[in-house]
VEXKOL-243668 format. One line per field, with one value per atom (N, C-alpha, C, O): residue number from 1; residue in one letter; atom name; x, y, z. Coordinates in pm, whole numbers, plus 50000, padded with zeros to 5 digits. Atoms other than C-alpha are relative to their C-alpha. Example, Ala and Ser with C-alpha at 12.3 -4.5 7.8 and 13.67 -1.06 7.14 Angstrom:
! VEXKOL-243668
pos	1,1,1,1,2,2,2,2 .
code	a,a,a,a,s,s,s,s .
site	N,CA,C,O,N,CA,C,O .
xx	50089,51230,50090,50194,49918,51367,49923,49974 .
yy	49881,49550,50120,50118,49881,49894,50109,50220 .
zz	50000,50780,50000,50066,49994,50714,50073,50090 .
END
This chain:
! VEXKOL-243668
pos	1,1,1,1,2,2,2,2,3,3,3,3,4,4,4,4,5,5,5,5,6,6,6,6,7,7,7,7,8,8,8,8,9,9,9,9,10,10,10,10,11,11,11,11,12,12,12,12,13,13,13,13,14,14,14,14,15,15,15,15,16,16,16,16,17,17,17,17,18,18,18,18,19,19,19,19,20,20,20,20,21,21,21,21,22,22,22,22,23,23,23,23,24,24,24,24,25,25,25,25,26,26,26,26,27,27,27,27,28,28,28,28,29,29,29,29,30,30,30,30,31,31,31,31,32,32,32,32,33,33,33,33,34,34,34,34,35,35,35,35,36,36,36,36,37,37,37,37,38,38,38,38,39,39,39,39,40,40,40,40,41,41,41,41,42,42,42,42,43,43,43,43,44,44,44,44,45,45,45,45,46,46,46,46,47,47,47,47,48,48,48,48,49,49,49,49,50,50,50,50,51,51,51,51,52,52,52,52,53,53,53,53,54,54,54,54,55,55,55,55,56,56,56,56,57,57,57,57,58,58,58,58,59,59,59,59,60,60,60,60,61,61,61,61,62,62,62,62,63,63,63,63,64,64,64,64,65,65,65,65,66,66,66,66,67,67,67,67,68,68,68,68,69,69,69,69,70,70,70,70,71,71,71,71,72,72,72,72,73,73,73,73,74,74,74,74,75,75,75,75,76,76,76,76,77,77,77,77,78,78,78,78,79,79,79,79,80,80,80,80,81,81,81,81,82,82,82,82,83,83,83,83,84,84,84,84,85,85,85,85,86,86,86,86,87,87,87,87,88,88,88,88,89,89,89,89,90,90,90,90,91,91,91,91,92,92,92,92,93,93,93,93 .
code	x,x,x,x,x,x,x,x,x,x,x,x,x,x,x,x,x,x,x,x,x,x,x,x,x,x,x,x,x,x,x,x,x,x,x,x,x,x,x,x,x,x,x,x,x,x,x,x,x,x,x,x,x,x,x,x,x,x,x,x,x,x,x,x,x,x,x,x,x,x,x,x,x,x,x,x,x,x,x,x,x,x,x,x,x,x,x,x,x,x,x,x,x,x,x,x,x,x,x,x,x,x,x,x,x,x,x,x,x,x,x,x,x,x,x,x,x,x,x,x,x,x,x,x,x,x,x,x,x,x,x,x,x,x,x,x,x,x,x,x,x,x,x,x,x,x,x,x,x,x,x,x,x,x,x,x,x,x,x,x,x,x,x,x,x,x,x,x,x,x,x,x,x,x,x,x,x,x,x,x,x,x,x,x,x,x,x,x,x,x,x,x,x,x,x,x,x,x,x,x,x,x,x,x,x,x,x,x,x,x,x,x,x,x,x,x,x,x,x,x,x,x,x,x,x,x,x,x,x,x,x,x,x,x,x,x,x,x,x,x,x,x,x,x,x,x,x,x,x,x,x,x,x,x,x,x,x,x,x,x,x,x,x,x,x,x,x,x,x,x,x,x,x,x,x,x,x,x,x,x,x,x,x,x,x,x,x,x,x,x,x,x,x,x,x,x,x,x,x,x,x,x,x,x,x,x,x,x,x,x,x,x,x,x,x,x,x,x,x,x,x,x,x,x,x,x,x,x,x,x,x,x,x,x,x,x,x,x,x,x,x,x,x,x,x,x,x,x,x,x,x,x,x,x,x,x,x,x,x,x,x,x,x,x,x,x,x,x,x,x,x,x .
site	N,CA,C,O,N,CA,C,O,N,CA,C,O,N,CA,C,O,N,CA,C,O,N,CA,C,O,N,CA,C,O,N,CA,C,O,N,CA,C,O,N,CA,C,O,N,CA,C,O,N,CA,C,O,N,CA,C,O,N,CA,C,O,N,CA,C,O,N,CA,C,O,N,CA,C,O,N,CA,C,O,N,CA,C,O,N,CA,C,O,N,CA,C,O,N,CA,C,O,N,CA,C,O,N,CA,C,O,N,CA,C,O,N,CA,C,O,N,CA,C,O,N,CA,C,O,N,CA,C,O,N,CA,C,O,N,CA,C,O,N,CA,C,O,N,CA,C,O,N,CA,C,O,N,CA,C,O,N,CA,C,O,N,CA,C,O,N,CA,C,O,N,CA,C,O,N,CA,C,O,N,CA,C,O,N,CA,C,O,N,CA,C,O,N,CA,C,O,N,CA,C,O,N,CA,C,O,N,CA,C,O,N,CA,C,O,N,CA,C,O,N,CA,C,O,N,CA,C,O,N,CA,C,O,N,CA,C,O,N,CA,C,O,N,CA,C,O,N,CA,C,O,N,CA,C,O,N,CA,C,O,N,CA,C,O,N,CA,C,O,N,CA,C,O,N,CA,C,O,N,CA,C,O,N,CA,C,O,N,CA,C,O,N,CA,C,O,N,CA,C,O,N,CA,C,O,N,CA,C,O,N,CA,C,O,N,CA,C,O,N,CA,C,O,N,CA,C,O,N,CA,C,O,N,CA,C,O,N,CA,C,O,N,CA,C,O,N,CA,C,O,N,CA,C,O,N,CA,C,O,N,CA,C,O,N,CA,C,O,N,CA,C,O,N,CA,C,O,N,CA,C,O,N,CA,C,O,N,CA,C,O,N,CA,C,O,N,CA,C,O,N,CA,C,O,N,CA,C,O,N,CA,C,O,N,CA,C,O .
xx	49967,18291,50125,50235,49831,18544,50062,50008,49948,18806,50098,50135,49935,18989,50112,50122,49961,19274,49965,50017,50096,19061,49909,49854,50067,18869,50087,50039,49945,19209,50075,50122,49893,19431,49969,50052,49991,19307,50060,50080,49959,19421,50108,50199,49865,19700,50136,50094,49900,20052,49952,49881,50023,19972,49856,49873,50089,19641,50026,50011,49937,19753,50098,50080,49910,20037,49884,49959,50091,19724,50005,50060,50027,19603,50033,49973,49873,19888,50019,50024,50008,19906,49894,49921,50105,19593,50004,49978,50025,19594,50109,50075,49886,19935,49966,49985,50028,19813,49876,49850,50118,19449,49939,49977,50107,19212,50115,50181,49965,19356,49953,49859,50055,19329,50056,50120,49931,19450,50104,50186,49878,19736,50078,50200,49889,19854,50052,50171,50011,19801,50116,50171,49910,20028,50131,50222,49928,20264,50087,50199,49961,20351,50039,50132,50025,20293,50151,50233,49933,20515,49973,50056,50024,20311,49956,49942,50090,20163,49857,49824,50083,19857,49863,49750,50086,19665,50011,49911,50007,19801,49900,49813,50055,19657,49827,49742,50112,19349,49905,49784,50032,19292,49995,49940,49984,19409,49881,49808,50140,19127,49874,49797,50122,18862,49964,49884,50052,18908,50029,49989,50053,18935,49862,49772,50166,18616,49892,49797,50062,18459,50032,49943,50031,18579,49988,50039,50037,18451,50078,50060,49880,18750,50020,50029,49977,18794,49868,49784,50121,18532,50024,50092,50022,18503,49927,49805,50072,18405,50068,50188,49989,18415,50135,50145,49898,18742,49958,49928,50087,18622,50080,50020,49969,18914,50012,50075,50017,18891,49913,49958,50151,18540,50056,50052,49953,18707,50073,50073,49931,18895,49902,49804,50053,18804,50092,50213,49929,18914,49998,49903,50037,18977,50029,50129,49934,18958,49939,49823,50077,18925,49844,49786,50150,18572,49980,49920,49986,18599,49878,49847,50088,18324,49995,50106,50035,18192,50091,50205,50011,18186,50133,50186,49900,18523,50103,50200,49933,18651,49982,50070,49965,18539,49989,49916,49926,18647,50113,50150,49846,18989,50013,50108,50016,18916,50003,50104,50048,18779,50140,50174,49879,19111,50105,50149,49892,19363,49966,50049,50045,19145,50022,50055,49938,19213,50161,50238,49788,19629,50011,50088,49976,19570,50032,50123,50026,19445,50085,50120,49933,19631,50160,50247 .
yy	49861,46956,50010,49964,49981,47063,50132,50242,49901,47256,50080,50043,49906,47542,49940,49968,50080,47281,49929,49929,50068,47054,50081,50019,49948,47313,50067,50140,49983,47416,49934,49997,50082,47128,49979,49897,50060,47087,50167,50175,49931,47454,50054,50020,50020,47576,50098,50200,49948,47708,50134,50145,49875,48060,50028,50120,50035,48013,50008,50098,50070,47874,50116,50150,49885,48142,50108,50205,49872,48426,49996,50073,50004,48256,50018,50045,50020,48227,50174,50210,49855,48618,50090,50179,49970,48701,49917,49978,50083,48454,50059,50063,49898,48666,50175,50235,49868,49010,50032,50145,49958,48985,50066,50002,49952,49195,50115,50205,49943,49329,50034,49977,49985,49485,49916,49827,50096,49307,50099,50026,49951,49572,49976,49991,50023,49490,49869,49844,50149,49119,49952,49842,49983,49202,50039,50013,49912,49358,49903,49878,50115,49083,49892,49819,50154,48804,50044,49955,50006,48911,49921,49871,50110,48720,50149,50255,49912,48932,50046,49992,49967,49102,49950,49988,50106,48859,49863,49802,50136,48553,50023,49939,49982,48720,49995,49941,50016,48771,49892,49892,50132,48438,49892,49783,50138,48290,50046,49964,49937,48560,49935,49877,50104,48398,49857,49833,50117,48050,50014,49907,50014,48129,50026,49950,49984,48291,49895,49867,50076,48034,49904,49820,50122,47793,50043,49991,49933,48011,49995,49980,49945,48078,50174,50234,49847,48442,50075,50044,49911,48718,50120,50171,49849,49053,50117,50121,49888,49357,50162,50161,49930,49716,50072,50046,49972,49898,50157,50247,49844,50219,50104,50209,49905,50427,50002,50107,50001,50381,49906,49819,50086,50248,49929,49806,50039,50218,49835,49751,50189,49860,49941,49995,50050,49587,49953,49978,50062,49422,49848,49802,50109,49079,49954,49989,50079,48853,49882,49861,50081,48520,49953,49985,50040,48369,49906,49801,50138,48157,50004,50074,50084,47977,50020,49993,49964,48078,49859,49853,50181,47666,50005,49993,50008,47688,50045,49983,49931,47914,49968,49973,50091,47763,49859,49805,50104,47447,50033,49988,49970,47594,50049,49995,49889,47844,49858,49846,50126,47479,49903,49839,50087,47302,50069,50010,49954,47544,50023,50020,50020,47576,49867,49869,50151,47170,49997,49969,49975,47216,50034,49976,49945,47457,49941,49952,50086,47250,49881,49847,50149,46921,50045,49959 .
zz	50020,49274,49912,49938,50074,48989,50041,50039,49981,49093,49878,49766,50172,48869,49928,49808,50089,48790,49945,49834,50112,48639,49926,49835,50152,48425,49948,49860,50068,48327,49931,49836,50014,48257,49872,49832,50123,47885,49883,49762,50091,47819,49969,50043,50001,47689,50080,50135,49915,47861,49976,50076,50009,47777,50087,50167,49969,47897,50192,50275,49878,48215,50106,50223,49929,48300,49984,49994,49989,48279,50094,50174,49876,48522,50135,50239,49899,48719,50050,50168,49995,48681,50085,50165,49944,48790,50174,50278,49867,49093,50065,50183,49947,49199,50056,50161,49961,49156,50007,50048,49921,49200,49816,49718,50079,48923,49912,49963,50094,48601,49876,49820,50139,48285,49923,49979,50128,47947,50017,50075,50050,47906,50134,50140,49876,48262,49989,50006,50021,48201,49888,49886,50116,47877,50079,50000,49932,48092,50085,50039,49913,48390,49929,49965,50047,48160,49855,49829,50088,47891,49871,49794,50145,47611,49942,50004,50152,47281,50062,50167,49957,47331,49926,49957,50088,47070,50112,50147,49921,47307,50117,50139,49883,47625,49967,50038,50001,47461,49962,49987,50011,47348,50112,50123,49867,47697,50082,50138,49941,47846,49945,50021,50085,47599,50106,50196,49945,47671,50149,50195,49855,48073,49985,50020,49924,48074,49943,50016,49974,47879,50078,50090,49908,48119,50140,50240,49823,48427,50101,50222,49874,48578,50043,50150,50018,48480,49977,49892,50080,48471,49984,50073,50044,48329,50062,50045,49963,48484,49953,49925,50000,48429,50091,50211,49957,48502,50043,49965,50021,48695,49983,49961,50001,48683,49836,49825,50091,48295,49868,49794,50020,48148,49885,49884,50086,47827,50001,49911,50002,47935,50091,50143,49938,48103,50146,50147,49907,48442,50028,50092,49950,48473,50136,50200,49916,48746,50029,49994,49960,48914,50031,50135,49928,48935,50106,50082,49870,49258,50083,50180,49867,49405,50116,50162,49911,49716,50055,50101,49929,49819,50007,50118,49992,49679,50104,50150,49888,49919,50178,50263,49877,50235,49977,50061,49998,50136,50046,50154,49993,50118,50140,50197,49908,50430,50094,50163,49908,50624,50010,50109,49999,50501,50094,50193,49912,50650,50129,50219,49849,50951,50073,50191,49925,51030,49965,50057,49968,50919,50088,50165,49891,51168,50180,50263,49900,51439,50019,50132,49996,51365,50051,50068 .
END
């Protein structure tokens, strides 16, 4: 199973801090993403690119304004109770 640091580790720091953004506040637009992140709004959209081709990030419809988009995390079901299964044995131990 690859997890989202290994389908990110070949991209670059800008790239990387999106992510970091998104994994903080959850589902955004690009001008919010511009906003937190403090990069250019050409960098963000280039770090949005190569996430979604590397299926970390996905795109959906922003409903209080159709006009943008919303990004967010794409996380694996599996992924999540892995993680959910791990802190359940910390728990226990």
């Amino acid at each position: 199973m690859t997890t989202t640091d290994e389908l990110v580790q070949d991209l670059p720091p800008s790239a990387k801090l999106v992510l970091k953004v998104l994994e903080y506040n959850g589902g955004l637009t690009q001008k919010q993403i511009v906003e937190n992140s403090r990069l250019s709004q050409r960098t963000v959209r280039d770090a949005l690119d190569r996430l979604q081709d590397a299926d970390v990030v996905e795109k959906d419809i922003y409903i209080p304004d159709a006009r943008q988009n919303l990004y967010r995390l794409s996380i694996d079901e599996s992924e999540e109770d892995v993680e959910q299964e791990a802190e359940a044995e910390a728990v226990l131990d």
